[in-house]
N, C-alpha and C positions, 0 to 999 in steps of 0.2 A: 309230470304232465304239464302240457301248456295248453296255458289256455288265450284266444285273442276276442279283447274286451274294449268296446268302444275303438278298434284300431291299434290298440296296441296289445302285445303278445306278452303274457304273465309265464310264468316257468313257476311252478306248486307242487307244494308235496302235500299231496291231499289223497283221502282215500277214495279210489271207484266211486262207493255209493256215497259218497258226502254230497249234499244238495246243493247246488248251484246258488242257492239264495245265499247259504251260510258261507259258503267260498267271498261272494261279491260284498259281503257285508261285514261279517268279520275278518276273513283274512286280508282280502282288498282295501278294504276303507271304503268300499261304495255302496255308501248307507240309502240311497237313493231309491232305491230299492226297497219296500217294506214287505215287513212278516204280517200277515194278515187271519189267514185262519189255518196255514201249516196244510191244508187237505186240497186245494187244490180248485176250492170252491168260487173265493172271493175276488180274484183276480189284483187282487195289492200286489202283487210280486211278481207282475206280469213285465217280463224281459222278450227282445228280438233274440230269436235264434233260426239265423239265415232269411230273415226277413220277416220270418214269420210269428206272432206271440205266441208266448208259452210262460207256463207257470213253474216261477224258478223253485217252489217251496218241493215240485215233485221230482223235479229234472237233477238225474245225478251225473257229477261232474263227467265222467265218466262218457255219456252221453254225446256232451257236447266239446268235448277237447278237439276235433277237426271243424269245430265249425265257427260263424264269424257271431259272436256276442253283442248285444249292444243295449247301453241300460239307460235310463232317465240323463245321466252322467253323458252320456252322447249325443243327446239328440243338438242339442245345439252347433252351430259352427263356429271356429271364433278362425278368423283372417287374417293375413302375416301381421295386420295393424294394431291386433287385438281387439276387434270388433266385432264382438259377440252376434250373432245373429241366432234367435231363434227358431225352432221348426215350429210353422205357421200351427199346429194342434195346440203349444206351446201357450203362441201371442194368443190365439182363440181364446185359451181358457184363463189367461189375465183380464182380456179384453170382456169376456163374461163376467168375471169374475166367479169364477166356479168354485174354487175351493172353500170352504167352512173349515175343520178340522184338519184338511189336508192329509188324511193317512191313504185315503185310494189314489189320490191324482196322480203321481206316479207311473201306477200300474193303467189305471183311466187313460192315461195318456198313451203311453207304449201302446195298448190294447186299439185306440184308435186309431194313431200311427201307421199301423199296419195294415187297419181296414181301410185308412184308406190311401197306401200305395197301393193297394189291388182294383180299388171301388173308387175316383176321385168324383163321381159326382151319384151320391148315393142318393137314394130317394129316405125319406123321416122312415118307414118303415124297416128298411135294410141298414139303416145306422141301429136304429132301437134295439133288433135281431144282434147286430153284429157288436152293440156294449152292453146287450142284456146279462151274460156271464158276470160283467165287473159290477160291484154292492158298493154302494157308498150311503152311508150311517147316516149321512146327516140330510139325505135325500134331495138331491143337487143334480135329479137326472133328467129336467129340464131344460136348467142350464149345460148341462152335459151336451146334448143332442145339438142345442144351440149353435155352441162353440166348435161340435165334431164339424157343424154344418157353413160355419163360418172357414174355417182352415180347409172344409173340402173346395169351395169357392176359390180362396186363394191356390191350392194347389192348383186347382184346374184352369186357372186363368194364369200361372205362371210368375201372380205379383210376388214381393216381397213379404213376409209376416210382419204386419202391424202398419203395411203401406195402407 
């Protein structure tokens, strides 16, 4: 089976129902990606698949072998120069400084990501709705919203992350 992750094309010998989380983590090395509560609930393990989030702890590989993968491990761009550039959700959420613990941000991340390549300029209510799924323990969903709302700014205005 192949699978294509972050842009590049893996070739696995994995079975059907093995979950995507366990493929990207233990067989990959792309630990970026966290196990949170295994059911589907908590959104730690929240991965793109074809743009769209989903929870890798349910998703069997099986699933998503024709489609385009993309994890924590991706979001960044780095340039022939090796000049990392961050995805503005990214610089947001240093710039907050959101993480405590750091086990959701990951999945916090990807999950808004994708809200808002759909949504760049949300209103606080349909950010709240659209990261209400994702749980973060250490309750940082102030700063959450903050940061969703800062990177929706830059997206929508076209600047740079952390310009």
């Amino acid at each position: 089976m192949e699978l294509k992750i972050n842009g590049t094309t893996y070739t696995l010998n994995a079975a059907a129902d093995e979950r995507l989380l366990w493929v990207l983590r233990d067989t990959l090395g792309l630990i970026g990606t966290k196990f949170g509560c295994g059911i589907g609930i908590c959104g730690a393990c929240t991965v793109h698949v074809n743009g769209a989030a989903v929870r890798s702890c349910l998703m069997p590989v099986a699933a998503v072998a024709e489609a385009d993968i993309r994890t924590i491990e991706g979001m960044a761009e780095t340039d022939a120069d090796d000049t990392i550039t961050l995805h503005p959700v990214q610089q947001a959420f240093i710039d907050y400084q959101v993480p405590q613990c750091g086990w959701c941000m990951s999945g916090q991340i990807m999950q808004a990501a994708a809200f808002l390549a759909q949504n760049t300029q949300p209103t606080a209510e349909e950010t709240a709705r659209a990261m209400s799924g994702n749980y973060c323990r250490c309750g940082c969903y102030v700063r959450i919203r903050q940061a969703v709302a800062q990177a929706a700014a830059v997206m929508a205005s076209g600047e740079e992350a952390g310009a």
